[in-house]
C-alpha positions in Angstrom: 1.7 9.1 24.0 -0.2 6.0 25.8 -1.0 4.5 22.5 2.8 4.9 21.1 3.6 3.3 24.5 1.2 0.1 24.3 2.8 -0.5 20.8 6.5 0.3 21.9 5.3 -2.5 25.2 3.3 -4.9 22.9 5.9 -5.1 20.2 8.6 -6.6 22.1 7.1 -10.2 21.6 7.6 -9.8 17.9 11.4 -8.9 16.9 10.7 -8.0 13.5 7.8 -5.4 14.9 10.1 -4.1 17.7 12.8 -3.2 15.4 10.1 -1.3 13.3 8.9 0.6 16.0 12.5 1.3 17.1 13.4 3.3 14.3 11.0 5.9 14.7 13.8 9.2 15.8 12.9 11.6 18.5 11.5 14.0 16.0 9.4 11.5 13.7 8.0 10.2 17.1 6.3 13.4 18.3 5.0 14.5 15.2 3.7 11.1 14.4 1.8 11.3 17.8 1.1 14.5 17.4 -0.9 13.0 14.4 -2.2 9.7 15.8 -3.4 10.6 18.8 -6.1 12.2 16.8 -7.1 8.3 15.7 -7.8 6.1 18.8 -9.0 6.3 22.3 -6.7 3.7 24.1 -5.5 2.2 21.6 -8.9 0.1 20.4 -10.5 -0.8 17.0 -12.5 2.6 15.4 -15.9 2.1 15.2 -17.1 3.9 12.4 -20.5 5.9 11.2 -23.0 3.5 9.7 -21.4 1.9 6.4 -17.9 2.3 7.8 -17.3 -0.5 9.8 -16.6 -2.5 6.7 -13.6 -0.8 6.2 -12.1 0.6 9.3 -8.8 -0.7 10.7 -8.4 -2.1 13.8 -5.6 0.6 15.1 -4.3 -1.7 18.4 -2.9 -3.9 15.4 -1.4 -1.1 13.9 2.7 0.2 13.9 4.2 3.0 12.8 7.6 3.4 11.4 9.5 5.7 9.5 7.9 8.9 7.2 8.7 8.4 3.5 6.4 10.5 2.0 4.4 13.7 2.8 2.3 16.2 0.7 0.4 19.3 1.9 -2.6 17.7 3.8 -0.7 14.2 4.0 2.7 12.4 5.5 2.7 8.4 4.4 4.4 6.1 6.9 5.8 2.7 6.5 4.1 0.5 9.0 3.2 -2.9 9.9 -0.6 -4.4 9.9 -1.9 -7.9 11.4 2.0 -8.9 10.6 2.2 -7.6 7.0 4.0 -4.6 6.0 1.8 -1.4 4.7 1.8 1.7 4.3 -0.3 4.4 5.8 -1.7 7.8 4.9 -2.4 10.1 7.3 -4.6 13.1 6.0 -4.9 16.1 8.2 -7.7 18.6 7.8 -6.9 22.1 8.0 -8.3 24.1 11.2 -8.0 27.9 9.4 -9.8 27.1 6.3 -13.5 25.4 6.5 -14.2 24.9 2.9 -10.7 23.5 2.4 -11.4 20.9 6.0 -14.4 19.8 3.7 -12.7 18.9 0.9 -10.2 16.9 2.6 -13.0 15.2 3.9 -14.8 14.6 0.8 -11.3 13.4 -0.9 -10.9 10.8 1.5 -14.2 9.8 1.6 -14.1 9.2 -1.9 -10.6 7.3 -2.4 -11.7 5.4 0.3 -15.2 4.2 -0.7 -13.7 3.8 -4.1 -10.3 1.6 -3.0 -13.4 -0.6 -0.8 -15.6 -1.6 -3.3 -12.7 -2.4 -6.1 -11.8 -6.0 -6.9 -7.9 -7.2 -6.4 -6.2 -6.4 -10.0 -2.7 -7.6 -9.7 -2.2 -3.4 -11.2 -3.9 -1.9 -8.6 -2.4 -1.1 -5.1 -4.2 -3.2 -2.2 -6.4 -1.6 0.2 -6.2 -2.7 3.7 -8.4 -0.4 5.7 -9.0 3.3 6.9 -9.7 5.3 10.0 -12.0 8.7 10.2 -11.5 10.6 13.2 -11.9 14.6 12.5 -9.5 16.0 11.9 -7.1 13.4 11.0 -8.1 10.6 9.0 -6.0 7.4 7.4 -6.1 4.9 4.9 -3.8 2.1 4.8 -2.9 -0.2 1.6 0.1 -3.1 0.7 3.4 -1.5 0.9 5.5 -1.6 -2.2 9.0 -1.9 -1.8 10.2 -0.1 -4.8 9.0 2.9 -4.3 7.5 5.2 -7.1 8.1 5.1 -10.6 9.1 8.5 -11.0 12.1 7.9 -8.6 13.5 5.2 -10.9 12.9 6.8 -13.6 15.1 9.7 -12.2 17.9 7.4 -11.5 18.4 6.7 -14.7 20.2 8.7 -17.2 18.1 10.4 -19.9 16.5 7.8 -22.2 18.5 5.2 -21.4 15.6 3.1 -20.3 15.7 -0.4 -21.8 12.7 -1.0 -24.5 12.2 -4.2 -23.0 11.5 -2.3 -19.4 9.6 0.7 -21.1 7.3 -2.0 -22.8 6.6 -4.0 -19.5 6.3 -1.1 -17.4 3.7 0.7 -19.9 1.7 -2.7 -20.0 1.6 -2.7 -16.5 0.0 0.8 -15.9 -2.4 0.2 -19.2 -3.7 -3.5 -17.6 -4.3 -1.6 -14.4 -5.9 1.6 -16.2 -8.0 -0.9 -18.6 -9.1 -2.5 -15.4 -10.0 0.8 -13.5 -12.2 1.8 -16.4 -13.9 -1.3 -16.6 -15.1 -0.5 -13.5 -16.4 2.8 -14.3 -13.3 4.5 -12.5 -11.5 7.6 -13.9 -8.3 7.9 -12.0 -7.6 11.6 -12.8 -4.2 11.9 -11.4 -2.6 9.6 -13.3 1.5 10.6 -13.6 4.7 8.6 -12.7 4.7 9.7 -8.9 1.2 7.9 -8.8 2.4 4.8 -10.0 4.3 2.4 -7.3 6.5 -0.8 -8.0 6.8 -3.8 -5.6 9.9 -6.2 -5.3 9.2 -7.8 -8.5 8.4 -4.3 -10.5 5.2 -4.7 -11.3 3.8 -1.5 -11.4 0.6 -0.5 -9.7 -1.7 2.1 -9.9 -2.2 4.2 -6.4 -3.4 7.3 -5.1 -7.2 7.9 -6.0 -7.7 10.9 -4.2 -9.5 12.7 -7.0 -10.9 9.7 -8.9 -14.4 9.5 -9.4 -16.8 7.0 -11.3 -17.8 7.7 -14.3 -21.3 8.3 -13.8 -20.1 11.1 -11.4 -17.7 12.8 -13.1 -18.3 15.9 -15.3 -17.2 19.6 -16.0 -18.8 20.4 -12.5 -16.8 17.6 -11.0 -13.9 18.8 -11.8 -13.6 22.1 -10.4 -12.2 22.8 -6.5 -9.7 20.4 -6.6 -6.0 20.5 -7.4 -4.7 18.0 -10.0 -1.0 17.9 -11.3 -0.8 20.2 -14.9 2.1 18.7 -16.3 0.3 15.3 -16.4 -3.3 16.8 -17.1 -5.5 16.9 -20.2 -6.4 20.0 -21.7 -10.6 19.5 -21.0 -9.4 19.1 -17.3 -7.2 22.4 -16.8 -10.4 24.1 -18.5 -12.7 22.5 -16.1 -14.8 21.2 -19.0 -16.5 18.0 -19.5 -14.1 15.1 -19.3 -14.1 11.1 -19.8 -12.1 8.2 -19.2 -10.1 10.2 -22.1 -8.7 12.1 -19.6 -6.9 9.5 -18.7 -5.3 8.1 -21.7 -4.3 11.9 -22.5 -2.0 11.4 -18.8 -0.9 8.0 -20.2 0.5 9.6 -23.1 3.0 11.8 -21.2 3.6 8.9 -18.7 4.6 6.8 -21.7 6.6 10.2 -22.9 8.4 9.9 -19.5 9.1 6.0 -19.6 10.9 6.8 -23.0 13.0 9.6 -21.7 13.3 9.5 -17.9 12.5 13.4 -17.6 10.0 15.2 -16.4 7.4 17.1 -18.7 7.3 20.5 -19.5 10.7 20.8 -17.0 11.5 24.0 -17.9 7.9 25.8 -16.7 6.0 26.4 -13.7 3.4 24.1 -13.6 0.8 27.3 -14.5 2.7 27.9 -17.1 2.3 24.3 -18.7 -1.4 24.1 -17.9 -1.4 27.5 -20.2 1.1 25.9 -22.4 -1.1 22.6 -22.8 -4.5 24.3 -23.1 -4.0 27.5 -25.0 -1.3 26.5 -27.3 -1.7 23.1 -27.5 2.3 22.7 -26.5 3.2 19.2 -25.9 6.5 17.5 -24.5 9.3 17.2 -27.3 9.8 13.8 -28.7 13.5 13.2 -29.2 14.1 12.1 -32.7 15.7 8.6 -31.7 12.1 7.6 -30.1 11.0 4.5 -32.0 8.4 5.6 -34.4 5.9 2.9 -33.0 6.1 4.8 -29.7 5.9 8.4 -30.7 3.1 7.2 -32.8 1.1 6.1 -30.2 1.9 8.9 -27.5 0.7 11.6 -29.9 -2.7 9.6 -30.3 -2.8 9.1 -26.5 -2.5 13.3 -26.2 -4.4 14.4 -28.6 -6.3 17.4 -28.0 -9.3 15.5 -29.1 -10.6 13.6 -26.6 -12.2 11.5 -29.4 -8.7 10.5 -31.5 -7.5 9.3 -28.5 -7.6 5.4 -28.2 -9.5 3.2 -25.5 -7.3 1.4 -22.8 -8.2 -2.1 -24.5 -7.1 -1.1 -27.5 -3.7 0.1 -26.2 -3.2 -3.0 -24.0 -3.9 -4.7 -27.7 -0.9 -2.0 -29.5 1.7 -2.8 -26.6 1.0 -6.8 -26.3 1.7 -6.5 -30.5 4.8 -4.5 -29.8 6.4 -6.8 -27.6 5.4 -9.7 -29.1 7.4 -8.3 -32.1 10.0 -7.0 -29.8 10.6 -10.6 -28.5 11.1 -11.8 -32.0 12.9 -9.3 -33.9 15.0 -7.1 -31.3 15.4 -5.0 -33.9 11.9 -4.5 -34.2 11.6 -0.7 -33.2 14.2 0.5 -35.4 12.6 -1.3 -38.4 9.3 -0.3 -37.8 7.1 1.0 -40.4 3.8 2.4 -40.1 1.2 0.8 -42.4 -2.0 2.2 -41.8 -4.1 -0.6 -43.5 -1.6 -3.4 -42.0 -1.5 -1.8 -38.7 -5.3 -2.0 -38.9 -5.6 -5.6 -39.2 -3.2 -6.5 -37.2 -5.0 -5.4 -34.5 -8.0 -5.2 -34.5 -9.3 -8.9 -34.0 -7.1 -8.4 -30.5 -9.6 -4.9 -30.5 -12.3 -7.2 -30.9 -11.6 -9.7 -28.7 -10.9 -7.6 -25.6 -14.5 -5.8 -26.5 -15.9 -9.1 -26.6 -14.1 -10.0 -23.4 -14.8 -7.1 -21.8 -18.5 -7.4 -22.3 -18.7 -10.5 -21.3 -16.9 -9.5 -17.8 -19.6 -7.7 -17.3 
């Protein structure tokens, strides 16, 4: 309560912070300190464990507003940070369950050390900085106004998404995941509820609880942890060996879900899609108004060979062709023809060149 107090007394030189802190209700107040009390000792900077101190947040700089977001281990708070807005994760390790504590543990660990060391992509959220006190930890990033792609999507009717918006949303996740796996990142949890828009749309990736670099990552590295089925390639519910593939297969039904504003496999339990996915090889339905050009590439992205399915850069390439067509000819998806040799050489010198550019990078 001291700390709530010292922010509550501290804010009232700053009107914008003061009305931030005043919206908290009765309820979100106690169980917000009933979480943060957990994080600081009158209200000072965290010192963290050697190699942490990079990272962790000076909490007598930080506010806490209203709850927008919570999950089983997690609630996400709008806040305010050195006088920008953010928001903040707070994890909570559970007391019952040991094994379960340590994974919470390791998850954060790993989102945060991975967040740290990437480079600002205009596609990627921003990290800001974390806390680790047992058992509550927190990591804060940029807040993005427009919340998560999978609410707009939902407040649309059913594909009646504009081409135009499908096409620079889709760009926007595939620049961010062509990024992320040029850095040896496979994101792992990649679906529309993981994907956040700011004031201007632009979508960016988030949540990299159960990334992992690439060097890391494997059939053992997969097991323990929870991922979401309906977004999640068929190697991965198996808990075999998995690549960066993983990730386009999850594009694929992200794509699926820009064209049609639904979500996948709506009608099952999310054990029964993983079954669905893996055994039978079930897929979403594509309606039979979806442009060929799109339904083309989806069922390349979610191939159940890992192998069929394209590389991010060469994706990036596809969509850049698409809507430079698109911004010619608006009537360039229902005229679309697939020519295999054409479509070949069409694209690849943009193939090519992001290869070459990509090298190069690093």
């Amino acid at each position: 309560m001291n700390w709530f107090k010292q922010i509550n007394t501290s804010s009232n030189n700053n009107n914008g912070v003061s009305r931030a802190a005043r919206r908290l209700s009765l309820g979100e107040y106690k169980r917000a300190v009933s979480w943060s009390k957990y994080l600081v000792s009158s209200g000072g900077e965290i010192k963290g464990a050697e190699g942490e101190e990079e990272w962790s947040a000076d909490m007598s700089k930080l506010f806490i507003g209203q709850k927008f977001a919570s999950g089983r281990h997690s609630r996400i708070y709008r806040g305010i940070y050195k006088q920008r807005d953010v928001a903040i994760k707070m994890i909570s390790q559970p007391e019952e369950d040991e094994h379960l504590a340590s994974f919470v543990e390791k998850q954060f660990n790993s989102e945060v050390a991975l967040l740290f060391r990437l480079p600002h992509h205009p596609n990627i959220i921003m990290f800001v900085g974390a806390c680790k006190k047992p058992p509550v930890f927190c990591i804060i990033t940029e807040y993005l106004a427009g919340g998560s792609l999978k609410k707009y999507l939902h407040q649309h009717e059913p594909h009646s998404v504009p081409l135009d918006v499908v096409l620079k949303f889709s760009l926007d996740i595939a620049h961010g995941m062509l990024f992320l796996h040029s850095q040896g990142v496979l994101h792992r949890d990649l679906k529309s509820e993981n994907l956040l828009l700011d004031e201007d749309m632009c979508v960016k990736v988030a949540d990299f609880g159960i990334s992992c670099l690439e060097s890391q990552c494997g059939s053992g590295s997969g097991k323990g942890f929870t991922g979401t089925y309906r977004w999640m390639a068929p190697e991965m519910i198996n808990e075999e060996h998995h690549t960066k593939k993983v990730d386009v297969y999850s594009f694929g039904i992200v794509l699926w879900e820009l064209l049609t504003a639904l979500t996948p496999f709506q009608d099952m339990t999310p054990e029964q899609a993983a079954f669905a996915v893996s055994q039978k090889n079930a897929r979403p339905p594509l309606h039979p108004a979806c442009p060929i050009a799109f339904s083309n590439l989806i069922k390349r992205c979610w191939s159940s060979n890992p192998n069929k399915r394209p590389h991010f850069e060469e994706i990036v390439s596809i969509l850049e062709g698409y809507a430079d067509a698109f911004e010619e000819d608006p009537t360039f998806f229902s005229s679309y023809k697939p020519s295999r040799h054409q479509q070949f050489k069409r694209y690849i010198p943009r193939c090519i060149t992001a290869r070459q550019s990509a090298t190069f990078a690093s």
